[in-house]
N, CA, C and O atoms as a Tinker XYZ file with bonds, in Angstrom:
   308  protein
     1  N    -23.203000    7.000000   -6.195000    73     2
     2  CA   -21.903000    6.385000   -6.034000    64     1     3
     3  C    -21.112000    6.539000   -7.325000    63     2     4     5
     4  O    -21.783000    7.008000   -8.244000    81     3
     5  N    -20.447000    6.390000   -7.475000    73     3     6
     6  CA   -18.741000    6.983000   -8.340000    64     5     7
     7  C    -18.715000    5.599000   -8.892000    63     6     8     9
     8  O    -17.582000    5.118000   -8.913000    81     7
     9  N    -19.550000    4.927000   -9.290000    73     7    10
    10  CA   -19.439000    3.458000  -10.397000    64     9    11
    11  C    -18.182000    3.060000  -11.638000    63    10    12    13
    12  O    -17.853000    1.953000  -12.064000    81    11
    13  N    -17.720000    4.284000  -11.955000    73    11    14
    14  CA   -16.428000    4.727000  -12.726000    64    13    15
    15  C    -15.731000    4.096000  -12.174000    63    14    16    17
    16  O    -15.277000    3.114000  -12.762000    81    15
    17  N    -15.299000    4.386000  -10.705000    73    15    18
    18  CA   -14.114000    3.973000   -9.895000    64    17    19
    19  C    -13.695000    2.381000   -9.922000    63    18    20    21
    20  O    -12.582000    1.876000  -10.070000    81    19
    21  N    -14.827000    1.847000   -9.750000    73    19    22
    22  CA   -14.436000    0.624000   -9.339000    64    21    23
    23  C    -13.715000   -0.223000  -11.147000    63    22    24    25
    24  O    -12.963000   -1.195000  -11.218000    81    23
    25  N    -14.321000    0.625000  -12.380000    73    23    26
    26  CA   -13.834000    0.028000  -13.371000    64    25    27
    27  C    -12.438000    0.547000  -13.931000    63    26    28    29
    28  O    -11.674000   -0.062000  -14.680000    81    27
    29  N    -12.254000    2.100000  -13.265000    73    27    30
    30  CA   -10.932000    2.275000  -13.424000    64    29    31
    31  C     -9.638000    1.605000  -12.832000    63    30    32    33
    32  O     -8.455000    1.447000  -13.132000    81    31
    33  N    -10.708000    1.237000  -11.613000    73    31    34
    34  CA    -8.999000    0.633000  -10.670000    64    33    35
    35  C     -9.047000   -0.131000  -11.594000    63    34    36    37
    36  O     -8.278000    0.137000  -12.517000    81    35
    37  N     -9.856000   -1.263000  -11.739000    73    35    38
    38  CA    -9.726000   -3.106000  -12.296000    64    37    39
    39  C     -8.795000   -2.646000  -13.481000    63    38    40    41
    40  O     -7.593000   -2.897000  -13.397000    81    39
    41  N     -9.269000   -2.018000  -14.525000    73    39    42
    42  CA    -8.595000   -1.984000  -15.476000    64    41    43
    43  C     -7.525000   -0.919000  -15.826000    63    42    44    45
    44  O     -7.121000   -0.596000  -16.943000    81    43
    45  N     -7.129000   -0.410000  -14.500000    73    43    46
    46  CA    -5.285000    0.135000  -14.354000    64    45    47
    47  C     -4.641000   -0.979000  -13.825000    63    46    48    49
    48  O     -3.410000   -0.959000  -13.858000    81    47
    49  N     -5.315000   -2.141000  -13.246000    73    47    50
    50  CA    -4.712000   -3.149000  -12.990000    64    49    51
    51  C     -4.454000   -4.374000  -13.777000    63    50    52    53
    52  O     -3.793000   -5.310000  -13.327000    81    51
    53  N     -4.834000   -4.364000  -14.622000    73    51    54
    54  CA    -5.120000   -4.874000  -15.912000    64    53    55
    55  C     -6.019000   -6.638000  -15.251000    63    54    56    57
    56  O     -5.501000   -7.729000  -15.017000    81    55
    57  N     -7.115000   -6.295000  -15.172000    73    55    58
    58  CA    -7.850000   -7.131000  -14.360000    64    57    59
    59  C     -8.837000   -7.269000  -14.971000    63    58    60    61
    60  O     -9.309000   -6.295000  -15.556000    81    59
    61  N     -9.400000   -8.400000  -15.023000    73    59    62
    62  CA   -11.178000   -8.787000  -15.776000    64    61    63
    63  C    -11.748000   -8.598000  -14.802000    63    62    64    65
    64  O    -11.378000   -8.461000  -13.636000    81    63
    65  N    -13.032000   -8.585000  -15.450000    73    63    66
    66  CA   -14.485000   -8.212000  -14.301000    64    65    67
    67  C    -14.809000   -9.888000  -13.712000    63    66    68    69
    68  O    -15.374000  -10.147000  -12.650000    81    67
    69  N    -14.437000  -10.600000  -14.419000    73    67    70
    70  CA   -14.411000  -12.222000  -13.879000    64    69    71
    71  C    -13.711000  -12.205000  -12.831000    63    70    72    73
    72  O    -14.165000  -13.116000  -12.139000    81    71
    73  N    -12.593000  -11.552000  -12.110000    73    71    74
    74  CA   -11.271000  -11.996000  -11.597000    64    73    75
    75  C    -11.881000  -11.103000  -10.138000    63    74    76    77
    76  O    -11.720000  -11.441000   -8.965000    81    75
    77  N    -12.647000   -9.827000  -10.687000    73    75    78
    78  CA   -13.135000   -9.255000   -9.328000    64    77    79
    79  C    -14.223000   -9.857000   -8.708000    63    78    80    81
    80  O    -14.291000   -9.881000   -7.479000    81    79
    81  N    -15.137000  -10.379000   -9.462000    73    79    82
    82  CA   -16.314000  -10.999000   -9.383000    64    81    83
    83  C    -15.889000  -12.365000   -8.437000    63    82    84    85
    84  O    -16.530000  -12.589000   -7.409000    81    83
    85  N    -15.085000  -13.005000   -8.736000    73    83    86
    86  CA   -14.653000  -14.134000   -7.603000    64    85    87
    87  C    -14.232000  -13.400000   -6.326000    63    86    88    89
    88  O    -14.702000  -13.713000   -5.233000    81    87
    89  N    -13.494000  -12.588000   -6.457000    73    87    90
    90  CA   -12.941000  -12.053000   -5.276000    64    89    91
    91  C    -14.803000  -11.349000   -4.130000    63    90    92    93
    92  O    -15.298000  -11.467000   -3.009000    81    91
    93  N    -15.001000  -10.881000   -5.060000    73    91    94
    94  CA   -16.526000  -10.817000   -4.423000    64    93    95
    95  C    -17.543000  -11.556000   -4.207000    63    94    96    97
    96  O    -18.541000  -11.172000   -3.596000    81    95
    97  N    -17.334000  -13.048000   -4.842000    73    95    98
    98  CA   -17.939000  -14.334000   -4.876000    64    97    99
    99  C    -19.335000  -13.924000   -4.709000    63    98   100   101
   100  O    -20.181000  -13.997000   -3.817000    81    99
   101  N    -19.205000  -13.165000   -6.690000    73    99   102
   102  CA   -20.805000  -12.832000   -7.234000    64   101   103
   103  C    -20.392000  -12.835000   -9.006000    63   102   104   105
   104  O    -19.355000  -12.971000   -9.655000    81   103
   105  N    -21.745000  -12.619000   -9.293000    73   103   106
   106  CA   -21.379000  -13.806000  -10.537000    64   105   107
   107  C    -20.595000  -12.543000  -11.779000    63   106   108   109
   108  O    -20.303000  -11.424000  -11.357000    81   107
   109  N    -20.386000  -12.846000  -12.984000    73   107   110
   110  CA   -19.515000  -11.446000  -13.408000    64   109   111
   111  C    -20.807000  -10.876000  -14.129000    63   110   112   113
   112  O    -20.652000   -9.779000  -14.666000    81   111
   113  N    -21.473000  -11.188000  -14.177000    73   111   114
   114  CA   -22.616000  -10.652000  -14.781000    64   113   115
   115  C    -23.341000   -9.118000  -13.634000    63   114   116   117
   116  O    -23.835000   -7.992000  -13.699000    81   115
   117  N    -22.904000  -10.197000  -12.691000    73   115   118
   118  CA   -23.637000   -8.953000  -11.484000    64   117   119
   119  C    -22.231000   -8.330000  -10.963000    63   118   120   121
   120  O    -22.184000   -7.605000   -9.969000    81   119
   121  N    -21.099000   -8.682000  -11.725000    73   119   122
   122  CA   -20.082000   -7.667000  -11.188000    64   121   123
   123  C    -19.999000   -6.242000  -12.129000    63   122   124   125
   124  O    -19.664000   -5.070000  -11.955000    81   123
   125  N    -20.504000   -7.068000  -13.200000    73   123   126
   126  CA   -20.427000   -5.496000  -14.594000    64   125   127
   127  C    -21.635000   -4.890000  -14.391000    63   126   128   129
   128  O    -21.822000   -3.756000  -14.831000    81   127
   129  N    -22.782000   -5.685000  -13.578000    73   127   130
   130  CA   -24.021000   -4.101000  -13.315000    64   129   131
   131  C    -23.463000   -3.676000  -12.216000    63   130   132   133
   132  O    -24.157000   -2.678000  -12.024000    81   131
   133  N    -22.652000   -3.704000  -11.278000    73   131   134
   134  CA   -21.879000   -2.775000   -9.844000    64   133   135
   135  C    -21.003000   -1.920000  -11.063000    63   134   136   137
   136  O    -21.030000   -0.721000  -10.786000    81   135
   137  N    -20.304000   -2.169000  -12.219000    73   135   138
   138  CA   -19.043000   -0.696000  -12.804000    64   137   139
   139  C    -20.393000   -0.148000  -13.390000    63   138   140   141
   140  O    -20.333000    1.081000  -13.344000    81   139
   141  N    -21.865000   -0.665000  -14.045000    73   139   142
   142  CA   -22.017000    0.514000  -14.712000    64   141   143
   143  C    -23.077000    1.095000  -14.012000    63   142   144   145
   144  O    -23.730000    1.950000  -14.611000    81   143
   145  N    -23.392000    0.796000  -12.830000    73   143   146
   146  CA   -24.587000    1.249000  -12.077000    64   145   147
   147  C    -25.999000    0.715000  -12.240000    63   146   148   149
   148  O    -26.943000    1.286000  -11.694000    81   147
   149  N    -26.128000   -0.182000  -12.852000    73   147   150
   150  CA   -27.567000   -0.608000  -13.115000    64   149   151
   151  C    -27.556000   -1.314000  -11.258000    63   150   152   153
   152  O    -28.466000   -0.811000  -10.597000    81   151
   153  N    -26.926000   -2.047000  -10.689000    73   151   154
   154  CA   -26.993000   -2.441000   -9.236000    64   153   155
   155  C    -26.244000   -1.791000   -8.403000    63   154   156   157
   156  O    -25.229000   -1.294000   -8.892000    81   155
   157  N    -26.426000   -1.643000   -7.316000    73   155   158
   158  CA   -25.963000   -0.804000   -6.341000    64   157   159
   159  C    -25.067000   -2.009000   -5.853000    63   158   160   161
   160  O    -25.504000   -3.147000   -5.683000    81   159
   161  N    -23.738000   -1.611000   -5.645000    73   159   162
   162  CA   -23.152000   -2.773000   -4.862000    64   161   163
   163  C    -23.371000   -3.037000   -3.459000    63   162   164   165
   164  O    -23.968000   -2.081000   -2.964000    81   163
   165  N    -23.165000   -3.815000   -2.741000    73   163   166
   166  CA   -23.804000   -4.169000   -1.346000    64   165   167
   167  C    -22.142000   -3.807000   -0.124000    63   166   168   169
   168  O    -20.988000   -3.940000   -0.530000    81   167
   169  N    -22.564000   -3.313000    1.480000    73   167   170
   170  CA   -21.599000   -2.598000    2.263000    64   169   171
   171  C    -20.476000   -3.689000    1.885000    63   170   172   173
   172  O    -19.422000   -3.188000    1.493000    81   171
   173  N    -20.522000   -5.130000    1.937000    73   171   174
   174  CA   -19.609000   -5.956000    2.471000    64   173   175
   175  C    -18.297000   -5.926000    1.036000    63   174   176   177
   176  O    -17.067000   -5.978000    1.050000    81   175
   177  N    -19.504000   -5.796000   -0.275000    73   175   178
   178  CA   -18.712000   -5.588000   -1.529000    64   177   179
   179  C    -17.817000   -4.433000   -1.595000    63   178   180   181
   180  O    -16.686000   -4.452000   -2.080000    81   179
   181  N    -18.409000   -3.423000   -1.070000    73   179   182
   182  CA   -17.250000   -1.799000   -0.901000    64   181   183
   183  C    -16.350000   -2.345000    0.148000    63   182   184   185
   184  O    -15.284000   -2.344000   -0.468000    81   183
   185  N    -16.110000   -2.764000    1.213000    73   183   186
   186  CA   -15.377000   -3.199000    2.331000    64   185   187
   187  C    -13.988000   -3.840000    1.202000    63   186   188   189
   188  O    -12.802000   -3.541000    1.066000    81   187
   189  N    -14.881000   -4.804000    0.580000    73   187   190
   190  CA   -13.619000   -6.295000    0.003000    64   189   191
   191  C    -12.873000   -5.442000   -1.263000    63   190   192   193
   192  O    -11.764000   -5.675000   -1.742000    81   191
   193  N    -13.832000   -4.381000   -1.653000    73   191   194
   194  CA   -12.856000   -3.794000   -2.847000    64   193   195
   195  C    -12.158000   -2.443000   -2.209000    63   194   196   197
   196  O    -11.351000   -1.889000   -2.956000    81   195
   197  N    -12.376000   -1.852000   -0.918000    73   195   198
   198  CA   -11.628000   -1.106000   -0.415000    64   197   199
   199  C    -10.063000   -1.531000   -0.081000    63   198   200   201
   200  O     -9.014000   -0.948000   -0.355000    81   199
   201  N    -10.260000   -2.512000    0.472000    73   199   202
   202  CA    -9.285000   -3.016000    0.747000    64   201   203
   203  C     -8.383000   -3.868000   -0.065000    63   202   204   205
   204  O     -7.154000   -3.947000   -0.071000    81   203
   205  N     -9.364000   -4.533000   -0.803000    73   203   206
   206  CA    -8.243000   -5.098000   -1.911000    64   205   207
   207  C     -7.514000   -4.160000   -3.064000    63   206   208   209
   208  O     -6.677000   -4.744000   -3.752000    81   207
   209  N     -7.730000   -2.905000   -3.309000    73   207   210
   210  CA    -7.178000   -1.557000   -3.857000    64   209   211
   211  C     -6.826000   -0.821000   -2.880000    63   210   212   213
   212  O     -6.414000    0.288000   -3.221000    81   211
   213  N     -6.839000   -1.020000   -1.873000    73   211   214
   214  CA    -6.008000   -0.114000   -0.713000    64   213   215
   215  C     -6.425000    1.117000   -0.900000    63   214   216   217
   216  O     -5.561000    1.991000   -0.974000    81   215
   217  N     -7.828000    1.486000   -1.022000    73   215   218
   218  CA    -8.651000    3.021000   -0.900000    64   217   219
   219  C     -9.344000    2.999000    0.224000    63   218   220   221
   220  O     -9.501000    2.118000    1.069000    81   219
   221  N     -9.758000    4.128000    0.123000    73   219   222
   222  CA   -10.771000    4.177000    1.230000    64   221   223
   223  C    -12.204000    4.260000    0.586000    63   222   224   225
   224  O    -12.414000    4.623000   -0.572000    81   223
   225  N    -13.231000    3.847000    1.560000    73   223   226
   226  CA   -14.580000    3.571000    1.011000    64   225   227
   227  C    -14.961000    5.019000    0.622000    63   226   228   229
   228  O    -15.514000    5.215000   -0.461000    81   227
   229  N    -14.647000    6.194000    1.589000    73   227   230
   230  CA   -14.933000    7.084000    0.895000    64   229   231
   231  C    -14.654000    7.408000   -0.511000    63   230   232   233
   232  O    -15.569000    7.779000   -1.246000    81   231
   233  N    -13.456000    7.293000   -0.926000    73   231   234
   234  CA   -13.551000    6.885000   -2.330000    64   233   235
   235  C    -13.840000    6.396000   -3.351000    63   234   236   237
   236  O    -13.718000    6.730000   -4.529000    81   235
   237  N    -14.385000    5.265000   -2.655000    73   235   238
   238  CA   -15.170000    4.246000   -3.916000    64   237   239
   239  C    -16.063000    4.677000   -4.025000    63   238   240   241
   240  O    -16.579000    4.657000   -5.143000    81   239
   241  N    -16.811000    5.374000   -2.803000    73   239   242
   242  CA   -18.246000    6.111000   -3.008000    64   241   243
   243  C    -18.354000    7.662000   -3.274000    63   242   244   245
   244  O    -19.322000    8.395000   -3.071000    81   243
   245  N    -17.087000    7.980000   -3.792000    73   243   246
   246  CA   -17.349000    9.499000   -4.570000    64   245   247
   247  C    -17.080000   10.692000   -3.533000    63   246   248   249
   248  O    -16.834000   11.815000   -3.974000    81   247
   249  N    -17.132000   10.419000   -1.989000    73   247   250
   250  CA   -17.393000   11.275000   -1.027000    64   249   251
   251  C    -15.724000   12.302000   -1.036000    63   250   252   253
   252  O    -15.532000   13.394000   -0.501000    81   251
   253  N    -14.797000   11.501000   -1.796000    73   251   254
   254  CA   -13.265000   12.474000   -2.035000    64   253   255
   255  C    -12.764000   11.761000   -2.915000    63   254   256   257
   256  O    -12.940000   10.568000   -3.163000    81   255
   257  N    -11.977000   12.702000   -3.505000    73   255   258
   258  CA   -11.282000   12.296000   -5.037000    64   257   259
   259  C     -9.619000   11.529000   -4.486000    63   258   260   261
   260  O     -8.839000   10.865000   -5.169000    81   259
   261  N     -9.501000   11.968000   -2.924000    73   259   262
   262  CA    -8.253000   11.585000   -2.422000    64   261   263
   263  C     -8.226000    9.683000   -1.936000    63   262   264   265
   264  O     -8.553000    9.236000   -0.837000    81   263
   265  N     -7.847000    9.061000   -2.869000    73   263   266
   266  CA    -7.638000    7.644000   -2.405000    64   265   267
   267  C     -6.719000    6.925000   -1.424000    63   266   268   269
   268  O     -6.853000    5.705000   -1.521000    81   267
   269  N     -5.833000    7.298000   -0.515000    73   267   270
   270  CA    -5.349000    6.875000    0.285000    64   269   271
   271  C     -6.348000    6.872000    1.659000    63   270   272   273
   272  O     -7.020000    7.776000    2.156000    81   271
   273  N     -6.122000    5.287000    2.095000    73   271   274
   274  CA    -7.144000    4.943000    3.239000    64   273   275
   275  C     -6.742000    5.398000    3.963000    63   274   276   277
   276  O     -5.582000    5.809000    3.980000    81   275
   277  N     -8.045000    5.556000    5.374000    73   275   278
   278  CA    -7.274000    6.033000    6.580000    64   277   279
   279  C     -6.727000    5.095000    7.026000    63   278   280   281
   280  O     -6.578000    4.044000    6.403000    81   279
   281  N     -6.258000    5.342000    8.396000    73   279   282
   282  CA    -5.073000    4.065000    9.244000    64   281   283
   283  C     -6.358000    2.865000    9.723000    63   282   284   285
   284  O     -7.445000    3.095000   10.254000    81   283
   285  N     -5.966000    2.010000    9.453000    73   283   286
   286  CA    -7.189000    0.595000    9.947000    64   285   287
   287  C     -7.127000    0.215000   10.793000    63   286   288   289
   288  O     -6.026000   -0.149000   11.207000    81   287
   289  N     -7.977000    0.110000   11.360000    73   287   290
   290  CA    -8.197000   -0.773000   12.975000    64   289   291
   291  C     -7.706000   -2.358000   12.382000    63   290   292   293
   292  O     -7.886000   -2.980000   11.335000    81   291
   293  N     -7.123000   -2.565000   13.438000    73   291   294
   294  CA    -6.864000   -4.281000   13.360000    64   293   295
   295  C     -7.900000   -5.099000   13.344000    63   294   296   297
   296  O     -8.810000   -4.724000   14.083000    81   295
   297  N     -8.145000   -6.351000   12.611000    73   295   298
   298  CA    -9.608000   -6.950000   11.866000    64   297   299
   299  C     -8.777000   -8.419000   12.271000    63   298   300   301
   300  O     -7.680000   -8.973000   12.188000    81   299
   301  N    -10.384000   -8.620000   12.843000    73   299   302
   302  CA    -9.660000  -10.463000   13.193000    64   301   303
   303  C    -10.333000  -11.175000   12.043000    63   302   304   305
   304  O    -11.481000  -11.054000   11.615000    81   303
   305  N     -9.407000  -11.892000   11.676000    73   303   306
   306  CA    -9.855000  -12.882000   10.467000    64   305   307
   307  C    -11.306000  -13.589000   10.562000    63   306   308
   308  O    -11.684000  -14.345000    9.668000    81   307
């Protein structure tokens, strides 16, 4: 997986690893081993940061360098 990615978005956004780590409601300790790869992040964590950067998962996971998501199925809350 492309572990880079997830620390480039945060910090083009000018964002702490604390601030993603809530949004993933995991601790920031285990949010900075998901940017440098020591933990593999989990499906539901790629889902919440796909969407909260408006990429596609293929992107977060390296599979294309092209970040615009595809069109989304409608998601019931």
């Amino acid at each position: 997986m492309k572990y880079e990615r997830i620390r480039d978005m945060r910090v083009d956004r000018g964002l702490t690893q604390r601030q993603i780590a809530e949004l993933l409601n995991v601790s920031q300790n285990t949010y900075s081993q998901y940017e440098i790869g020591v933990t593999r992040y989990p499906l539901d964590a790629v889902i919440k940061l796909a969407e909260y950067y408006n990429v596609s998962i293929d992107y977060l996971v390296g599979l294309t360098d092209e970040p615009a998501p595809y069109p989304r199925k409608w998601r019931q809350p």
